[in-house]
N, C-alpha and C positions, 0 to 999 in steps of 0.2 A: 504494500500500500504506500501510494507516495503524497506528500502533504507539500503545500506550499509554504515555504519557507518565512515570505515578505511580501506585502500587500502592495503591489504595482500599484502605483497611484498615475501612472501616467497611460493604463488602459482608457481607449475609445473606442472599439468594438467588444464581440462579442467572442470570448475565449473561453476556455474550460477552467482555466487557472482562476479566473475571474467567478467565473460561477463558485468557484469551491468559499472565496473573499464573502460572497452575497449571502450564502446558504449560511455560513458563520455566522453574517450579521442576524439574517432570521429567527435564529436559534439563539443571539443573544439576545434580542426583545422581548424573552421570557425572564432575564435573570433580574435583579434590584437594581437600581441604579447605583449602588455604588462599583459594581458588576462592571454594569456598561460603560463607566466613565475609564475606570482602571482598563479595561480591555481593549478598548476603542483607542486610550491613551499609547498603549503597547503597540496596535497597530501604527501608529503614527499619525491619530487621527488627533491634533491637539484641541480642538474645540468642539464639545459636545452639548446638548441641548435634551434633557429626560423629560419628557409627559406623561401622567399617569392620571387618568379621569373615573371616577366613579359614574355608571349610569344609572338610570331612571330604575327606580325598584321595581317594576312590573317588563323591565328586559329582562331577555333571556340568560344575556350577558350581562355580569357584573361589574366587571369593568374594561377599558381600555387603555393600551401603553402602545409609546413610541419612541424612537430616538432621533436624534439629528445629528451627527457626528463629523467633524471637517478638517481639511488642512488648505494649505494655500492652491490647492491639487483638486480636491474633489472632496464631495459631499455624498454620504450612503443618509438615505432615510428609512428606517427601517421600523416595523409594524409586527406586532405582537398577536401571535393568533390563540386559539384556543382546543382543547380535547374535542376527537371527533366525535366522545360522548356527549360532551354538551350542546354540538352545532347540529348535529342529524336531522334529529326528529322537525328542529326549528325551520331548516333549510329544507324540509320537503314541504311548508308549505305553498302552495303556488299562490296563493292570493295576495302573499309578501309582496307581490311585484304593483308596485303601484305612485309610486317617488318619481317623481323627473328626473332627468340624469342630469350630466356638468352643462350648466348654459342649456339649458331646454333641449339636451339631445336624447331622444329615448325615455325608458322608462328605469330604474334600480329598485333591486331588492330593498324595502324598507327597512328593514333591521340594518345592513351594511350603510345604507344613508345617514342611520341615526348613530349609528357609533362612529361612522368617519366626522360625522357634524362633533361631537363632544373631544376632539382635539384637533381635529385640523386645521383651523383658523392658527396654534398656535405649533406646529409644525408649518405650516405656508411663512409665517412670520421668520421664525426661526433660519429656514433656507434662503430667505431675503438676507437676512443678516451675515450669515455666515457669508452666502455669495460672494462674494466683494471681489474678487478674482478671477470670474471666468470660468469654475472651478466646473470638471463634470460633476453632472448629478445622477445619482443612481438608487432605485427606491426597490425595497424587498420585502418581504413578508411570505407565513407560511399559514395556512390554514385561513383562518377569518383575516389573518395577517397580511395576506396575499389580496383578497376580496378587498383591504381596504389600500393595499397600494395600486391595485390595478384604478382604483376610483378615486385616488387620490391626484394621480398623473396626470387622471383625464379631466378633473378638476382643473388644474394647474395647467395645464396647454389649452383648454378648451375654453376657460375664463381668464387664460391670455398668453397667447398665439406664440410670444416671443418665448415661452418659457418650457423649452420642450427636455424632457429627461435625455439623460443619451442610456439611459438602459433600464429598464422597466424587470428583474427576475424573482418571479412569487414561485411555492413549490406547497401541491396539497391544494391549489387555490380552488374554490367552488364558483357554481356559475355566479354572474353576477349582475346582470344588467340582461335586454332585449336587445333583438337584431339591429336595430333602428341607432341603440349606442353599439353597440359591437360592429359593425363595417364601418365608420368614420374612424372612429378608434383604430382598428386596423390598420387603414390608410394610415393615417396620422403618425403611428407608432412603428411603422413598416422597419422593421432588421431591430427595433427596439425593444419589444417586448418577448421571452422567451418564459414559458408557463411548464415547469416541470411537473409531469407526473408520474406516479411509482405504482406501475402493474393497476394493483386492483382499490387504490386506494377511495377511499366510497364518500368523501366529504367532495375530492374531481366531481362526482357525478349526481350531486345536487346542487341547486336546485332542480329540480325537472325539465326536460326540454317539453314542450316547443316553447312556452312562457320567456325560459331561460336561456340565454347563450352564452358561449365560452368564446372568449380572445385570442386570437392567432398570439402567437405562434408557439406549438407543444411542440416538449421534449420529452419522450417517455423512455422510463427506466421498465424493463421488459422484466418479467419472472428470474432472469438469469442475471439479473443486475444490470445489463448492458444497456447504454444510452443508446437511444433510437432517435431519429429524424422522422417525422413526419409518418409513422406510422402508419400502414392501411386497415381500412374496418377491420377485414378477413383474418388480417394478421394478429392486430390488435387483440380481436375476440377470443382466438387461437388462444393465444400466450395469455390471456386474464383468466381463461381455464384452467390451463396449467398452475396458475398460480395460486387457484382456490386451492386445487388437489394438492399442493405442494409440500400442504404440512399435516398430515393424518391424525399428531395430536392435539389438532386446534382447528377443527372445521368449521365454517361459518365466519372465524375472525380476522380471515387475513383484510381484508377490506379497512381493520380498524388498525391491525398491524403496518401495513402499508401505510399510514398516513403518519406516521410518530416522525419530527423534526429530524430527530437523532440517526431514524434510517436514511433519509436526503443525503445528511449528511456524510454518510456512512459511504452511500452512493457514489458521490461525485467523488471520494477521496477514491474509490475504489475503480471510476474511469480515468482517472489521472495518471495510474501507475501504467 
C-alpha cells in the first residue's frame, strides 16, 4: 500500500495522489476541531476556519460541521457527513424534493437545503477571506458531506459566475437535486467534479430516481477494490452482485459496509500503490 507522503498544493487537475489529499480531508470533518486545526496545520495548510451548527430539533440530523482550511496555495473546504444508519430511511423519502436549487435552478432535496443553509453563509464568508491569492479551491465531503458540497459549489458559481471550484470530490454522496439542476451543473462543472462510489454502497442510491438525480462524473471502486471509469449498467450490476455474495458472514450488510469513510479511504491508498 502506498500513501502520499506531502500534500501538493500546487495541483490543478485531476490526479489520484490528489484524491487520496481530499478523501483525508472528508474523513477529517468528522474529528473536533482541535483535530482539524493540528492536522490541517501539518499538512501545510496555515489558516483554518471550524463550523459546527446545531439544527432545528424536529431534523433528522442533529447537527452540522465544516472546515475551511488555507495556504497562500489553495483552499480545501471540507463537509462532514453522517452514518448510513441515520440518513437511509430519511433519504428514501421522495416528497423531500421540493426546495429550489442555487439561483432558481431546479429543485433540492429539503433536508440537504436546510443543513447547507445552517452554515454556509459562514463557510462562503470564510473562503472570501482566506482567498486573497488566487489560491485553488477544492471542496469534499462524504456521505450527507458530499450532498452538501456538491450544493454548496453550485451555490457558489451559480450565485456568482466568477467563482468556480477547480475540483468539486465527494465519496458515498446520495442523490441530491432534479435533472433540471443536475445538467447545468454538469456543464458548468465539466472535468471538475468526480463523485466516488464503493460497489454497493446504499446511501449512492438514494434518494430514488426518477424525483432524484446524481452528478456527473462517477468513479467507482468495483467488488475487487479496483477504481473504475465510467462504469456500464451490465457491468456495474454484475460486480454489485458479487459484492453482496462477497461476505457469507454478513448478508444483507454490505451496502452499509461499503459506505464507512475509512473504506474510501482504504480505497484510494490501495489504487495508489
Amino acid at each position: 500500500m502506498t500513501t502520499v507522503s506531502e500534500l501538493d498544493q500546487t495541483v490543478t487537475d485531476y490526479r489520484l495522489s490528489h484524491v487520496y489529499w481530499l478523501v483525508k480531508a472528508a474523513k477529517l470533518a468528522y474529528s473536533d476541531e482541535a483535530e482539524v486545526r493540528e492536522t490541517t496545520r501539518r499538512w501545510g495548510l496555515d489558516r483554518c476556519e471550524f463550523f459546527h451548527t446545531k439544527l432545528d430539533a424536529s431534523f433528522p440530523i442533529e447537527d452540522t460541521q465544516a472546515f475551511v482550511a488555507g495556504s497562500d496555495k489553495m483552499i480545501i473546504v471540507s463537509f462532514r457527513g453522517t452514518e448510513p444508519t441515520n440518513i437511509k430511511d430519511w433519504l428514501s423519502d421522495v416528497n423531500a424534493l421540493g426546495t429550489p436549487g442555487p439561483a432558481g435552478k431546479g429543485f433540492v432535496h429539503d433536508g440537504f437545503s436546510r443543513a447547507l443553509d445552517s452554515i454556509y453563509p459562514q463557510v462562503k464568508e470564510a473562503v472570501q477571506e482566506l482567498r486573497d491569492n488566487d489560491q485553488t479551491l477544492w471542496i469534499t465531503g462524504h456521505s450527507l458531506g458530499g450532498a452538501l458540497a456538491m450544493l454548496a459549489s453550485a451555490r457558489m458559481h451559480f450565485e456568482d459566475p466568477n467563482l468556480l471550484p477547480n475540483g468539486v470530490y465527494t465519496f458515498g454522496q446520495p442523490r441530491t437535486c432534479d435533472r433540471s439542476l443536475a445538467a447545468p451543473y454538469n456543464e458548468a462543472f465539466a472535468s471538475r467534479v468526480f463523485r466516488f462510489v464503493n460497489n454497493n454502497d446504499v446511501v449512492a442510491q438514494v434518494p430514488p430516481e426518477p424525483a432524484f438525480h446524481h452528478v456527473d462524473d462517477v468513479r467507482y471502486f468495483d467488488s475487487d477494490g479496483v477504481l473504475r471509469e465510467k462504469p456500464s449498467f451490465t457491468g456495474g450490476l454484475t460486480d454489485g452482485i458479487k459484492g453482496l455474495t462477497s461476505d457469507p458472514l454478513a448478508p444483507g450488510t454490505d451496502g452499509v459496509r461499503d459506505h464507512f469513510i475509512d473504506h474510501y479511504v482504504e480505497l484510494v491508498e490501495k489504487n495508489l500503490s
